[in-house]
C-alpha beads as a LAMMPS data file, in Angstrom:
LAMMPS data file: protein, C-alpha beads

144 atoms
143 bonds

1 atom types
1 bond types

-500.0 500.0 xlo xhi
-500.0 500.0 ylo yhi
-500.0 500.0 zlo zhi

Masses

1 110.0

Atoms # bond

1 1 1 57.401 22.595 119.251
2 1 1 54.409 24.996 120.123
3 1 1 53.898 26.295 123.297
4 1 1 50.980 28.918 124.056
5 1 1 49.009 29.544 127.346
6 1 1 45.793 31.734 127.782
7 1 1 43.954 32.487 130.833
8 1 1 40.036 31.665 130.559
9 1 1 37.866 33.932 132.865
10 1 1 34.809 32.242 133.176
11 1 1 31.115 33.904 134.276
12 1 1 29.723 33.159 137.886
13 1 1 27.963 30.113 138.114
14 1 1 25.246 28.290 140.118
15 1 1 26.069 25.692 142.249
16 1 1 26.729 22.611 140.756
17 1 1 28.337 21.009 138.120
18 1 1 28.818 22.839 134.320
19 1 1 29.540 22.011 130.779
20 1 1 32.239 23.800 129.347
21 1 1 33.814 21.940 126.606
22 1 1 32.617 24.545 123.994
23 1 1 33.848 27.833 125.924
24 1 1 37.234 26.247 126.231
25 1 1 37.607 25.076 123.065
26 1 1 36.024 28.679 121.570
27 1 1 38.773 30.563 123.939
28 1 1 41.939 28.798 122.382
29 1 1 41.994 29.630 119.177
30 1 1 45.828 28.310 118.820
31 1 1 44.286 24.807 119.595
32 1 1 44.235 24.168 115.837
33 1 1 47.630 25.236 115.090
34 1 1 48.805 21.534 116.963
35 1 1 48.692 18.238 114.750
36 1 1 49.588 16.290 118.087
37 1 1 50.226 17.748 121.978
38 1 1 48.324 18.097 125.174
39 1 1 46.058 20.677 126.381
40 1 1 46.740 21.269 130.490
41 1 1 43.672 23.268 132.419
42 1 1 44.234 24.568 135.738
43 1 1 41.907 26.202 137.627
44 1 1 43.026 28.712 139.791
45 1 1 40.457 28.083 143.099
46 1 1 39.756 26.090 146.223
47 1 1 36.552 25.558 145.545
48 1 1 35.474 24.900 142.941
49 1 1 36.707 21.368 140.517
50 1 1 37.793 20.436 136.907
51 1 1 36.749 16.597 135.829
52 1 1 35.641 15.279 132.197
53 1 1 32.293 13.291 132.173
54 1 1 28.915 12.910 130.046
55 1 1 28.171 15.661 127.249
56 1 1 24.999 14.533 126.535
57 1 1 22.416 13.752 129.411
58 1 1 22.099 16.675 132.103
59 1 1 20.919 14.369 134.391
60 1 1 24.680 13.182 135.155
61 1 1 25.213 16.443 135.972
62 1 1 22.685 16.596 138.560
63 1 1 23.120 12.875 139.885
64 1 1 27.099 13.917 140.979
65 1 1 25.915 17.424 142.183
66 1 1 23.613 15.214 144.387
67 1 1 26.070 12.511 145.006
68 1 1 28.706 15.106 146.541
69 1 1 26.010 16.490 148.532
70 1 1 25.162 13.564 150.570
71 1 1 28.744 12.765 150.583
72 1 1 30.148 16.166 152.245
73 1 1 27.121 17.643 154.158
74 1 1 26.759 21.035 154.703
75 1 1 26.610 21.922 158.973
76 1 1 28.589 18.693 159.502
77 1 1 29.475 19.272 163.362
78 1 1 32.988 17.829 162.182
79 1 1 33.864 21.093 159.985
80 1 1 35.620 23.592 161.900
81 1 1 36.365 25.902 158.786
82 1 1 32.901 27.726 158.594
83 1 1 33.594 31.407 158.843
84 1 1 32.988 31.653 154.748
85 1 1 29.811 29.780 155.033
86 1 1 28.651 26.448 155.221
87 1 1 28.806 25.632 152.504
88 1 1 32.561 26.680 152.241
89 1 1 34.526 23.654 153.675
90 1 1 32.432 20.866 151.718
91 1 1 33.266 22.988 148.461
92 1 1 36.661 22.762 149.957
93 1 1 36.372 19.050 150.252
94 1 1 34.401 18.422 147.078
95 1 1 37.282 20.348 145.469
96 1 1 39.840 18.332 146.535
97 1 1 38.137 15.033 145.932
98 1 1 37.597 15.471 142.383
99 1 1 41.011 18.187 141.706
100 1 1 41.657 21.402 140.122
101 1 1 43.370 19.499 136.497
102 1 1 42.688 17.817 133.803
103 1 1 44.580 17.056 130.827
104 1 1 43.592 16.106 127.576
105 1 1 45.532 14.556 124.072
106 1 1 45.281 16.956 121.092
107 1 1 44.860 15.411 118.158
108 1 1 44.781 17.182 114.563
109 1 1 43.977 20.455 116.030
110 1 1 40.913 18.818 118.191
111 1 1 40.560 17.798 121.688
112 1 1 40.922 14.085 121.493
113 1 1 37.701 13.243 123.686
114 1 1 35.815 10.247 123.417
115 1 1 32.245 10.428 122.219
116 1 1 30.336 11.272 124.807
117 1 1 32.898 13.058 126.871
118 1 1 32.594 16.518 128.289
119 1 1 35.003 19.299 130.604
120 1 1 32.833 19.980 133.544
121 1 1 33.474 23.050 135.938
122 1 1 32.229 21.421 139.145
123 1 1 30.919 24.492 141.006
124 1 1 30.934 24.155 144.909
125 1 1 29.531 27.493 146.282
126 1 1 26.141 28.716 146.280
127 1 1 27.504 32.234 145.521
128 1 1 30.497 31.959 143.549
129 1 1 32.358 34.597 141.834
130 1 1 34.256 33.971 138.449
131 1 1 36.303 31.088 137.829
132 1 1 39.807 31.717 135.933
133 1 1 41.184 28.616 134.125
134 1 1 45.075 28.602 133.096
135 1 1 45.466 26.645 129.751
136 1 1 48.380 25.309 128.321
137 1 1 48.582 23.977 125.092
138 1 1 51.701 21.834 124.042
139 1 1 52.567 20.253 120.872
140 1 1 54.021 19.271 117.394
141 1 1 52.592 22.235 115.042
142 1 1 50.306 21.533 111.998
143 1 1 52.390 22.427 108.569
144 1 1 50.840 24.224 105.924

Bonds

1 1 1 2
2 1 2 3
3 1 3 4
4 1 4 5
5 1 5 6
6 1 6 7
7 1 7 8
8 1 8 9
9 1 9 10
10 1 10 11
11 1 11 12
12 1 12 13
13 1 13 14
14 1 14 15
15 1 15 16
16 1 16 17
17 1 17 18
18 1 18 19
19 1 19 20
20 1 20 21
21 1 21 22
22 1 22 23
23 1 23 24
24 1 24 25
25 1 25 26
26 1 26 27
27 1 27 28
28 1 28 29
29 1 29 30
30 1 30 31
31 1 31 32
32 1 32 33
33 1 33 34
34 1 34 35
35 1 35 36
36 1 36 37
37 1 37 38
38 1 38 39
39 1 39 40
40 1 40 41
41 1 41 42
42 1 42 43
43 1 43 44
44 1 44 45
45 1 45 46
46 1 46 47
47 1 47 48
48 1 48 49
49 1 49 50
50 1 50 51
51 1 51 52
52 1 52 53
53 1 53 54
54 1 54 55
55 1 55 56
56 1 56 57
57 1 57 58
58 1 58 59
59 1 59 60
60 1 60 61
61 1 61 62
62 1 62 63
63 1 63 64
64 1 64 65
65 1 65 66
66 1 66 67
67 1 67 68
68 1 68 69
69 1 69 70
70 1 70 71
71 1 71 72
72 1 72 73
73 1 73 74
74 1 74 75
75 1 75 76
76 1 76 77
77 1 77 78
78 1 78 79
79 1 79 80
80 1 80 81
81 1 81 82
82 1 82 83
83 1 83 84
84 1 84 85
85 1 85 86
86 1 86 87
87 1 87 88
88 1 88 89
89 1 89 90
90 1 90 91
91 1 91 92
92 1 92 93
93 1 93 94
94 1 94 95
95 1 95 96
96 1 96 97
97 1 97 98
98 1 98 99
99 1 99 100
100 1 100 101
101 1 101 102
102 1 102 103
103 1 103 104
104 1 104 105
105 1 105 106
106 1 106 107
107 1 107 108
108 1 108 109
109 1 109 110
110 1 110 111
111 1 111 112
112 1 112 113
113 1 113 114
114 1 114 115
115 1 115 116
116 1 116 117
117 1 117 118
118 1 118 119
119 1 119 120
120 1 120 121
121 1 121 122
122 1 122 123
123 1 123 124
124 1 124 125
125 1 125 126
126 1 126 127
127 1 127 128
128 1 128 129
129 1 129 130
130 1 130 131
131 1 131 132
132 1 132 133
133 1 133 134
134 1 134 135
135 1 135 136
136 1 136 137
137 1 137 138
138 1 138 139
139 1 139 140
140 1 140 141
141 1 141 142
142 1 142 143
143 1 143 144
């Protein structure tokens, strides 16, 4: 059985939501040592989210950066938790809604997503810092 996990420091981003199949993939380079496991991902903050959606049109993207907007209002007069910010308790919410995990099947030394699947970093705060990602990879080895 192979076990390996790497933390991924990812740059500052701009609010909203974030494509990063291809960093994660490019930042576990024991990915294609397993013919069939799991990759975990666990990101390490409150405000920010992991969730897998479209890879190819941006404008998804933007329609569920929009979506959560309307959704969890910044200045709701309901939001006690606003020392940070306002927009820090809806990033809290947002975070929670959509969750700090996802897991995904390896296959053949591949992430097994579908077609038109992508990891999204769901960015919450207009001035975040840098995201770290925990990733654990799990699985029956390739032989040579």
């Amino acid at each position: 059985m192979h076990f390996s996990q790497t933390e991924i420091r990812l740059a500052a981003r701009s609010r909203g939501f974030h494509l990063i199949t291809r960093e994660i993939v490019t930042a576990l380079p024991d990915l294609t040592s397993v013919r069939v496991g799991v990759l975990q991902l666990f990101l390490q903050h409150t405000s920010a989210s992991l969730t897998i959606n479209e890879n190819a049109d941006p404008d998804v993207r933007a329609d569920l950066a929009r979506w959560l907007d309307h959704v969890v209002p910044e200045n709701a007069p309901y939001f006690e938790h606003t020392a940070e910010g306002p927009d820090d308790m809806p990033a809290h919410v947002k975070a929670s809604v959509l969750g700090c995990s996802v897991t995904i099947p390896v296959r053949e030394g591949r992430l097994a997503l579908g077609t038109w699947q992508g990891i999204y970093l769901g960015e919450h705060r207009t001035d975040a810092s840098r995201r770290s990602i925990v990733a654990t990879i799990w699985g029956e080895p390739t032989t040579s």
